[in-house]
N, C-alpha and C positions, 0 to 999 in steps of 0.2 A: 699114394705114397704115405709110411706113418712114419711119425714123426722122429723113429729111430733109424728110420730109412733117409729122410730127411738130413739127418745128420752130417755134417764135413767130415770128408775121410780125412783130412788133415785136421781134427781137432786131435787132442792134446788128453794127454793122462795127467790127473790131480795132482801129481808130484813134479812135475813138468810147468803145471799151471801156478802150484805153487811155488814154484824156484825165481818164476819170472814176477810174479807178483811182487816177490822180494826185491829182484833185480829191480822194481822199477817205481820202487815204494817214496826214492827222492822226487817225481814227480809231484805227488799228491799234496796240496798245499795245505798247512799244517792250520788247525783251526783255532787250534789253543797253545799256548806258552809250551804245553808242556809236549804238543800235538796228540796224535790219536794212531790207533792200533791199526796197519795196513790190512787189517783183518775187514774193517769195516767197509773197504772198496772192495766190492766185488770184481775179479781179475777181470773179466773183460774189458774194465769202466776206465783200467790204467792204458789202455791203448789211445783212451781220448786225450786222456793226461799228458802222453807222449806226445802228440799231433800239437795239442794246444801249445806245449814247451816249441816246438819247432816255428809258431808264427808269434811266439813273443821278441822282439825284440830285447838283448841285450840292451840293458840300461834306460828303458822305456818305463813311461808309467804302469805298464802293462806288467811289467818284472816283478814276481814276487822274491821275498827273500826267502832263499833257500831252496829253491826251484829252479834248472837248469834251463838254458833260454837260447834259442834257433840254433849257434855254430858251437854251441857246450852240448848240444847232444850229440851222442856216439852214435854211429853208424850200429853198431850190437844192440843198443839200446830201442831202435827203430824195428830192427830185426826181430828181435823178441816182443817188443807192440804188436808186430805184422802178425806173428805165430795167436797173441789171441784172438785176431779178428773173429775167425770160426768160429766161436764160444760166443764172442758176441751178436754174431749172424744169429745164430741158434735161437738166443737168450730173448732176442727182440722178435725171433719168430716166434716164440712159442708166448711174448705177451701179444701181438697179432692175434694171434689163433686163439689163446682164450677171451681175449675182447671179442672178436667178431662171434664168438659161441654164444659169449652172455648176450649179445645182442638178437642175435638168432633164437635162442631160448626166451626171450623177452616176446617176440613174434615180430620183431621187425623183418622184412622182407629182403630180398638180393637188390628191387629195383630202390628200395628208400633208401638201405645203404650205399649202394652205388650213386647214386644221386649227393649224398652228401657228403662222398670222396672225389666227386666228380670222375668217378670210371660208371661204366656199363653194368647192368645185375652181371653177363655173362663174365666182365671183367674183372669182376669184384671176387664171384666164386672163384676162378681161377686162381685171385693172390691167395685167396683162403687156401686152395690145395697147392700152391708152391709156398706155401709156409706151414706145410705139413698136416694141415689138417682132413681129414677124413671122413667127420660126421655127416649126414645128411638131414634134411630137414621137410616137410611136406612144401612143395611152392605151393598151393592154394587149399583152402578147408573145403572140407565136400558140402554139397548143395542139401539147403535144410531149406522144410518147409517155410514158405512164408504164411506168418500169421495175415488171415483172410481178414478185407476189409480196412478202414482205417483205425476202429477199435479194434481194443483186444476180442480176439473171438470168445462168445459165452462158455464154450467149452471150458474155459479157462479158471471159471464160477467152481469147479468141482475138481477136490486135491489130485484125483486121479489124470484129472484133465490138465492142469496147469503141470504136473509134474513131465506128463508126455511131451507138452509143448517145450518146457525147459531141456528136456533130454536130447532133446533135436536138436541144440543151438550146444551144450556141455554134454557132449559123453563121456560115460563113465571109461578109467585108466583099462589099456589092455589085457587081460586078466591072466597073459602068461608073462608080461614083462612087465607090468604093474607101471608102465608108463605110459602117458597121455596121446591119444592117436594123433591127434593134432592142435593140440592147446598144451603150449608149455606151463608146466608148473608142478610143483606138488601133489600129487593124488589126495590126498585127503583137502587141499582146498581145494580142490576141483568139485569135489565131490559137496563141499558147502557149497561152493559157486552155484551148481548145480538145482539144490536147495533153495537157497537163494533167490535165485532167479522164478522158481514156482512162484514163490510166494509175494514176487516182485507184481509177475505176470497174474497172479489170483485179485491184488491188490487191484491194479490197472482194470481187469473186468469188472470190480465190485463198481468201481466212481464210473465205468463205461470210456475211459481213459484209451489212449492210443500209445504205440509203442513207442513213439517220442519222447512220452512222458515218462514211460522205461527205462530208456535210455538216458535220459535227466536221472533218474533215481541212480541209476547206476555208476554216472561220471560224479554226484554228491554225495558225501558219506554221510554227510548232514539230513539228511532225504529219510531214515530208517523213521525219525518220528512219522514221518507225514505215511509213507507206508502203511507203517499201523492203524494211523487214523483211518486211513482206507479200508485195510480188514474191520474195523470195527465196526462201518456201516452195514456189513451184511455178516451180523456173527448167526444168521439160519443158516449160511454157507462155509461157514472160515471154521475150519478146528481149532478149539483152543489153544493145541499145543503147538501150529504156528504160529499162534502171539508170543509165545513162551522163546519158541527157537526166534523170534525178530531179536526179545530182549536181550539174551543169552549172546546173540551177535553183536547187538551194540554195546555190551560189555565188557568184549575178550578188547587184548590189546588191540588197538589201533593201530598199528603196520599189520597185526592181521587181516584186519578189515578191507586195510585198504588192500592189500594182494589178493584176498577172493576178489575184489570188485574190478580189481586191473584185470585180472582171468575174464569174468564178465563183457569188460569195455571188450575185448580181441573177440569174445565171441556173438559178439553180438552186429561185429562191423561183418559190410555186405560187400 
């Protein structure tokens, strides 16, 4: 179902939404002396306005002044609250739906979200598509070699070699939709990630280091010194101008950094 499909057959045309907006603009409790433009509630928000009027008691501390309270409001006036609900179903579906996307594009899974809504992954997809949403997402990354052994494997000593290893864990974006086959992100930090990662993995062979220690470099962003240190014990093996591309990374801003290396952490989990 998209999310135009989704939609109330009983929502309302803008001229409609804005008449009741107006009808119902005495609700909205005035913030300043002079109050403020019923512009800035968005129509749906006055249905709560409504509801809230109806459990204040008359003459209660709860009473605002200037706000109608439980037997001063009119029956029409409930009426016309009732008509925006649809608008506000909608409104709250569709921040649902882009929430649980950003999440989803993050690489969080169905069963870690469903876990911290307390429903099921199957339950969780589910609210996603009756709140209109559509997208799909890979449920597992495909199976990459494991680097053999508890070191990095030698192969890993030569650019050629540590780039192949990193290619297995970060593939390059799809080349006809230029999006990522199963690592969300940006194409081009994918593509440093990528990078990255060689030169992580080149580092780790040079000191005879294990993927542990990989994986430390890549939850630290503070780590890029020590990296280098590593390339520089075997500069008979390490090209120059990946000291160059280390530097060059830990120069650019800082939220860049750290989003190649968030891409890293997801693809580096098993």
């Amino acid at each position: 179902m998209s999310p135009s499909e989704h939609k109330d057959v009983t929502s309302i045309n803008d001229a409609e939404r804005d008449r009741i907006a107006r009808q119902l603009s005495r609700y909205v409790p005035r913030i300043t002396e002079e109050g403020f433009p019923a512009a800035r509630v968005t129509p749906y928000e006055f249905a709560g306005h409504v509801l809230a009027a109806l459990y204040r008691p008359r003459g209660s501390i709860l009473a605002v002044p200037g706000v109608p309270s439980d037997d001063a409001v009119p029956d029409k006036d409930v009426v016309a609250a009732l008509r925006l609900v649809p608008d506000a179903r909608e409104h709250l579906d569709k921040i649902e739906r882009e929430l649980i996307e950003h999440l989803k594009n993050q690489g969080v899974t169905w069963d870690a979200l469903g876990a911290e809504l307390d429903r099921s992954a199957n339950a969780q997809q589910q609210r996603y598509r009756r709140a209109g949403g559509t997208r799909t997402w890979p449920t597992r990354r495909p199976a990459v070699p494991r680097l053999l052994g508890e070191t990095v494997s030698a192969d890993c000593l030569t650019p050629n070699g540590a780039e192949r290893r990193a290619a297995a864990f970060v593939p390059d974006p799809d080349p006809d939709t230029r999006e990522p086959r199963w690592i969300p992100g940006d194409p081009l930090l994918i593509t440093q990630a990528r990078r990255l990662l060689a030169i992580y993995l080149m580092a780790a062979a040079a000191v005879e280091t294990d993927m542990a220690t990989v994986d430390h470099w890549v939850r630290n962003v503070g780590q890029l010194s020590t990296v280098k240190k590593a390339l520089q014990q075997r500069p008979d093996v390490v090209p120059r101008g990946w000291l160059a591309e280390l530097d060059t990374i830990a120069e650019q801003p800082l939220a860049t950094t750290h989003a190649v290396l968030r891409i890293l952490e997801r693809a580096l989990l098993s």
